[in-house]
C-alpha positions in Angstrom: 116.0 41.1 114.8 112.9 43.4 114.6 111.8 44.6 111.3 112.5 48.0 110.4 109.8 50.5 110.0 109.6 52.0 107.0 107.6 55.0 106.3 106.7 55.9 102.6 104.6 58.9 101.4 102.9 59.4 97.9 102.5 55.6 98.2 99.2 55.3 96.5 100.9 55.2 93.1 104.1 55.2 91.4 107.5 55.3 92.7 106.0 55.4 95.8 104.1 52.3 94.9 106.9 50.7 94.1 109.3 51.3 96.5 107.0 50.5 99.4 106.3 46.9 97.5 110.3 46.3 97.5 110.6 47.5 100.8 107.9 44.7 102.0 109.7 42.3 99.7 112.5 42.2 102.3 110.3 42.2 105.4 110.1 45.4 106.4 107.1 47.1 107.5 105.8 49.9 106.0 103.3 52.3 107.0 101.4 54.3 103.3 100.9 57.4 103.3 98.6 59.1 100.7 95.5 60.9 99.7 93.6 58.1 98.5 92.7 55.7 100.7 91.8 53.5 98.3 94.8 53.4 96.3 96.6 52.7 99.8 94.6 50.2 100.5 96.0 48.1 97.3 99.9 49.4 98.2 98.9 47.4 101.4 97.8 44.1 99.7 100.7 44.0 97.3 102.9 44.9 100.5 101.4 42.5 102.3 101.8 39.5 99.4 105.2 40.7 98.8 106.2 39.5 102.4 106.2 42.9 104.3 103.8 44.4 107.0 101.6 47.6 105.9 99.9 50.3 107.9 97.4 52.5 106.3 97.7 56.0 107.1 96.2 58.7 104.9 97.4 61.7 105.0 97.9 65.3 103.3 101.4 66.5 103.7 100.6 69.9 103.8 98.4 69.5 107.2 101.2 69.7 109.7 98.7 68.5 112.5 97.6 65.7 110.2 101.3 64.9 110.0 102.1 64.8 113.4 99.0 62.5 114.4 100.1 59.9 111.5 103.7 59.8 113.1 101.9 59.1 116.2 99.7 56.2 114.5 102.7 54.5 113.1 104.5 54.3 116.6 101.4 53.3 118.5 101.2 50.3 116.0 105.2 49.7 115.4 106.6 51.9 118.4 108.9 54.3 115.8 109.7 55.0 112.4 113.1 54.0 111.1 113.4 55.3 107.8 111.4 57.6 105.6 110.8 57.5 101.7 109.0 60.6 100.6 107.2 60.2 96.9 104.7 62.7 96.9 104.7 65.3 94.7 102.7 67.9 92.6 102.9 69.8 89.4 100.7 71.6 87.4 100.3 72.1 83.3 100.7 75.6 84.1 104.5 76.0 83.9 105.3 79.1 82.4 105.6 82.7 84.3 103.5 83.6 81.1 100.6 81.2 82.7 101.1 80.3 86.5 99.8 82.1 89.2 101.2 82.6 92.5 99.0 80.6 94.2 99.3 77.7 91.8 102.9 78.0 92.3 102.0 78.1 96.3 100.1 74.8 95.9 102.9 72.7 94.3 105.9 74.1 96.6 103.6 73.1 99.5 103.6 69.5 98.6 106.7 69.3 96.9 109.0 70.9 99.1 107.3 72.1 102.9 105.2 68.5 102.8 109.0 66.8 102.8 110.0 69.3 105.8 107.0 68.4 107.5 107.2 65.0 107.4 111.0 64.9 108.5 110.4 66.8 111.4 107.9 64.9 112.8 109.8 61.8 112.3 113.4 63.1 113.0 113.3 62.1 116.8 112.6 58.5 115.6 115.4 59.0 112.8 118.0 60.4 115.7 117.3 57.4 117.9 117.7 54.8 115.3 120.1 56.6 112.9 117.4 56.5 110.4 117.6 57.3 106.6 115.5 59.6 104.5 115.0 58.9 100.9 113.6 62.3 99.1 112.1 61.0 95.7 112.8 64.3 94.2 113.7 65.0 90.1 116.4 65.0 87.7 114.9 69.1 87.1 116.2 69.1 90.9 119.7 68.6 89.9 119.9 69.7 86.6 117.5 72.9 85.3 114.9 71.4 82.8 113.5 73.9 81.1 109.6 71.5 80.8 109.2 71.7 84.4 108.0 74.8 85.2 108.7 77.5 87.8 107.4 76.2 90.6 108.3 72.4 90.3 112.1 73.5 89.5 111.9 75.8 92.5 110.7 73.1 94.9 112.4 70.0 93.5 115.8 72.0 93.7 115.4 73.5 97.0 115.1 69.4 98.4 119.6 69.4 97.7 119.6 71.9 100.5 116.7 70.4 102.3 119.4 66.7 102.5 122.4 68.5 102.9 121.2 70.5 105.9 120.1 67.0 107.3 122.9 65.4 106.5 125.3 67.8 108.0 123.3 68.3 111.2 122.4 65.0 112.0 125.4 62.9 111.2 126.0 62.6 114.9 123.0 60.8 115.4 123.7 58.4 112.4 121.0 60.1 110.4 121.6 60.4 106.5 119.5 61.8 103.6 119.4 61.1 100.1 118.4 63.4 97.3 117.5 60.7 94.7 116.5 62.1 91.4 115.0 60.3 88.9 114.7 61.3 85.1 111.5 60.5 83.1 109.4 58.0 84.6 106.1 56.4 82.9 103.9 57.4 85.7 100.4 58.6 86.2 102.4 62.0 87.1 103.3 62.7 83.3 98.8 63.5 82.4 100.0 66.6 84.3 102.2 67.7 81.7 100.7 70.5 79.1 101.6 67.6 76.4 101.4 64.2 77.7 103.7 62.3 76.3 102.3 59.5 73.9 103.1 55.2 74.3 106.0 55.2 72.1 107.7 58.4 74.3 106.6 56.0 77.5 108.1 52.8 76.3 111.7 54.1 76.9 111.2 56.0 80.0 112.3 54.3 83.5 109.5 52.1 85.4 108.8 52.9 88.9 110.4 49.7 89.7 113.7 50.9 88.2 113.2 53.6 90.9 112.7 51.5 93.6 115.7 49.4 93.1 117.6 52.5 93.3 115.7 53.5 96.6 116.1 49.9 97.9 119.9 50.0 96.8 120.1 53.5 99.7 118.2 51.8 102.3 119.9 48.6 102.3 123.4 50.8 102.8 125.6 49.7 105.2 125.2 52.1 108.4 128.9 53.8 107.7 128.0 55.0 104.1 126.0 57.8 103.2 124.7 58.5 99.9 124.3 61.9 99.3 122.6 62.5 96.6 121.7 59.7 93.3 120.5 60.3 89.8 119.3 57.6 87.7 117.6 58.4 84.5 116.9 56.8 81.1 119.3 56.1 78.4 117.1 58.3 76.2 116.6 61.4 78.6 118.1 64.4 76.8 
């Protein structure tokens, strides 16, 4: 049986890290999608060691064009894209509507919210042909309002329920099904974006990307006739 083609964004660090490794760890292969080349070029060896395939493909989620020529690099290497996991993500320490600014606020929703759009649509033909499943990494501030997370991150992260349900009750013909997954706290590089960064102790009993990526493995690895709508997994201590 051919491998399915996994196709992970925000994969030069964190969750997205993570998840991609796991996903290699059970022979898929798994084309990286990220800013930093660099940083997606380690994804790939630990992919690689792990026992999966990895295709480099840096990207900007914003650039629609951009996005459309990495679909088109994954299937001239792997013909298709079965499944998507979509890390990336953005905030900014500038939270408040006492602070932001509109175009800070722009910024963020770009990533956060049109960058998932954009990368659906240019995989969803794939997705309908091989009743493919999409895995948004979005926030536990997208299921429940934390106050911390600003205006534009809660705006965004929220707005990705309606961005799954829409997909899941469009598509379900095609065998297509989306999963909001929303983590809590997470020790990631992401938190030196808060406006206080939370110190080792507050760290030590936050989940690990790799707690994440169980969880995103755990959707993946469904059976085709179950659907998860929508998952929230945080730490014992989130408040």
């Amino acid at each position: 049986m051919t491998a399915r083609v996994l196709w992970v964004t925000g994969a030069g660090s964190g969750m997205g890290r993570s998840s991609a490794v796991a996903a290699g760890r059970t022979g898929r292969r798994v084309a990286l999608s990220g800013r930093r080349e660099d940083a997606l070029a380690e994804t790939a060896r630990l992919v690689v060691e792990a026992g999966g395939e990895a295709l480099v493909v840096p990207l900007e989620v914003t650039d629609a064009e951009a996005v459309a020529q990495a679909r088109e690099q994954v299937a001239d290497r792997w013909g298709r894209v079965d499944d998507l996991v979509l890390a990336a993500g953005l905030n900014n320490p500038r939270r408040a509507w006492a602070d932001q600014t509109v175009a800070g606020f722009a910024e963020v929703v770009a990533t956060n919210l049109t960058g998932v759009v954009t990368v659906v649509d240019a995989a969803l033909p794939d997705l309908r042909a091989g009743g493919g499943q999409v895995v948004v990494v979005s926030s536990f501030s997208g299921w429940r309002f934390s106050p911390g997370a600003g205006v534009a991150y809660s705006s965004s992260k929220t707005a990705l329920t309606a961005v799954c349900q829409t997909l899941n009750a469009q598509e379900a013909g095609h065998g297509v099904r989306a999963c909001h997954l929303c983590p809590g706290d997470v020790d990631t590089d992401f938190l030196r974006l808060r406006p206080n960064v939370p110190d080792a102790e507050a760290r030590a009993v936050m989940l690990t990307p790799d707690d994440v990526a169980r969880a995103v493995l755990f959707v993946l690895d469904s059976p085709a006739h179950v659907r998860i709508d929508e998952l929230v997994i945080s730490p014992v201590s989130q408040a």
